[in-house]
N, C-alpha and C positions, 0 to 999 in steps of 0.2 A: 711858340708863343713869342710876340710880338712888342716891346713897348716903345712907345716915342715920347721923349723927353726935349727942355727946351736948352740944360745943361747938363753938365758931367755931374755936377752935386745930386741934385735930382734923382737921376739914373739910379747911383750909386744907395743911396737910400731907397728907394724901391728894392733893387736885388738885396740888399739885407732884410727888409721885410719877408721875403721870399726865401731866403734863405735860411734866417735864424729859427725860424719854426719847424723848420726841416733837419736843422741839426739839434734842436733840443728833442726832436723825437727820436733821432739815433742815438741821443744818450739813455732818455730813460730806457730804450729797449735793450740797452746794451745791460744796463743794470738789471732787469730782470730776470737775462741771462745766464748772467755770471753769480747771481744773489744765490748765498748757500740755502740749501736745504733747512726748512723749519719742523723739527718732530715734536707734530702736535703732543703726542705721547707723556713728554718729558716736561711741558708745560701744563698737565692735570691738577699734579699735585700741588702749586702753587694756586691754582685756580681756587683748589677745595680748600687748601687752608685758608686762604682769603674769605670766602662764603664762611667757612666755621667763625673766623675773625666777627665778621657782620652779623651773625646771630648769636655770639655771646653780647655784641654791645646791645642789640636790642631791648629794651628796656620800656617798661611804663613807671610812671613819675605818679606816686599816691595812689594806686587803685586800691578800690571798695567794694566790697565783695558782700552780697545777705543772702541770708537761706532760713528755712526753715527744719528742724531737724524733727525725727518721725514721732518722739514725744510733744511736739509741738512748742520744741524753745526755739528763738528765734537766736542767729546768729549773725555776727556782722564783725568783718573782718575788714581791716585797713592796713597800709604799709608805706613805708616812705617808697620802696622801688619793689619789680617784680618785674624778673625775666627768664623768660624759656629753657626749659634746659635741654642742654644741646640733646644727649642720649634719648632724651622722652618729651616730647612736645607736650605730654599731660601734665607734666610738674611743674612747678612757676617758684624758683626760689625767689623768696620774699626777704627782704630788708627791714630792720627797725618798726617789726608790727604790734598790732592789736587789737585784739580780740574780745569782743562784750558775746556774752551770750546771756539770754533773758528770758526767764520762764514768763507761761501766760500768766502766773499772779505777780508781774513787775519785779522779781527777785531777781538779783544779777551776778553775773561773775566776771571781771576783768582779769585779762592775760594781758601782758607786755612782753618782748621780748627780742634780742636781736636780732635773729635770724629764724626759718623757718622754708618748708619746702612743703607745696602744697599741691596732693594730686590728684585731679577733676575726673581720674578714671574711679578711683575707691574712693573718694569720698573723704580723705584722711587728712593729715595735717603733721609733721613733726617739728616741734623747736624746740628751737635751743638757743643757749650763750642769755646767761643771765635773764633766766624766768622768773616771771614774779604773778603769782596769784591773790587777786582779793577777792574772799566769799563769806559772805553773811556779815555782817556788824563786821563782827572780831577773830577775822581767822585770815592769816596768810601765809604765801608758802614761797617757798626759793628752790628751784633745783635747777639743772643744766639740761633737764632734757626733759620733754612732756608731749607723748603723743595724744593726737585729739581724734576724736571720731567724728566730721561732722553730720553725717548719717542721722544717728544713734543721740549726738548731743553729750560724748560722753568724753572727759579729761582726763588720763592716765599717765601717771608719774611712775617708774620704772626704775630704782635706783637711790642713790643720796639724793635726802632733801629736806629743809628745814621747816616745820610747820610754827605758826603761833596761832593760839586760840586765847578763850575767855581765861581759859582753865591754864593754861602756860606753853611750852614750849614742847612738840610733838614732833618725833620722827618714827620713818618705817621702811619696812623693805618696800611697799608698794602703797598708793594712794590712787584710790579713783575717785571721778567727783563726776556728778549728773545733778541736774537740777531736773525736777519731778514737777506734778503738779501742784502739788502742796508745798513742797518747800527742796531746800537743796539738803541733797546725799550724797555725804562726805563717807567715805569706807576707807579702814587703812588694813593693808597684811602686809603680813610678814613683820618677825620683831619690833611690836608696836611699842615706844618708848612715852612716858608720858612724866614731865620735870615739871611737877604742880607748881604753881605761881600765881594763883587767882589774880595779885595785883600788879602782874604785869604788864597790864594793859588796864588804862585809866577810863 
């Protein structure tokens, strides 16, 4: 190869052009030479806890949830948050919810509650932390833990838990609650306790 120039500067600058392109490629190949071994192997399990990381934070912001249960009460379910759960992509733990369920003669039942885990395979519901039930006029109830059927349409309380009625202050080993077509049925078993108080509620 041949070049003709009209001074030494010139020149000189040309063979660097030609030059420098030629030794940054001897380096990068020198670097890939010498570059240690990478075992993909040993970088899995950061990969998968990373991915585990990303579908815990996943989340939805207020979802609303309705159905109809096979007595024909309507339900309607809200939450401040709901996200996946790792183990079971059917269960959605829910945050700060609540729950109306509403027979076809307009009769209602509100639930509140902090938390809860709901799963789209059975049909079910469980919460907990600070439950609060209001049914008919004058009756409501407090326990830590209340599983729901929403199938069925049906509230089951399993455990401690504080009732009020017309009549006073009610507790038992167990509470179910269905709203019917005619009105709501309330059942209690197991050591039903009844602390009469007709004017405990005004």
């Amino acid at each position: 190869m041949h070049f003709s120039f009209d001074d030494g500067y010139s020149a000189l600058v040309a063979w660097l052009k030609t030059l420098l392109p030629i030794a940054a490629l001897g380096l990068l190949s020198t670097i890939f030479l010498f570059s240690g071994k990478v075992d993909v192997t040993q970088s899995l399990p950061y990969a998968e806890h990373n991915v585990a990381e990303i579908i815990r934070e996943q989340r939805i912001t207020q979802p609303y949830f309705t159905g109809i249960a096979s007595n024909g009460t309507e339900i309607a379910l809200s939450a401040a948050y709901a996200s996946p759960q790792f183990e079971n992509a059917d269960i959605l733990e829910i945050t700060d919810l609540f729950v109306v369920l509403r027979s076809t003669n307009n009769r209602s039942v509100q639930v509140t509650a902090g938390r809860g885990a709901l799963d789209s395979a059975t049909q079910t519901a469980q919460i907990s932390k600070n439950v609060h039930i209001a049914a008919l006029p004058e009756f409501w109830v407090t326990t830590e833990a209340l599983d729901m059927n929403l199938k069925q349409g049906v509230a089951s309380a399993i455990g401690g838990f504080q009732g009020v009625t017309a009549l006073g202050e009610i507790t038992a080993g167990e509470m179910h609650l269905q709203l019917t077509a005619d009105d709501q049925q309330i059942v209690f078993i197991n050591d039903v306790r009844l602390v009469y108080s007709p004017k405990l509620i005004d």
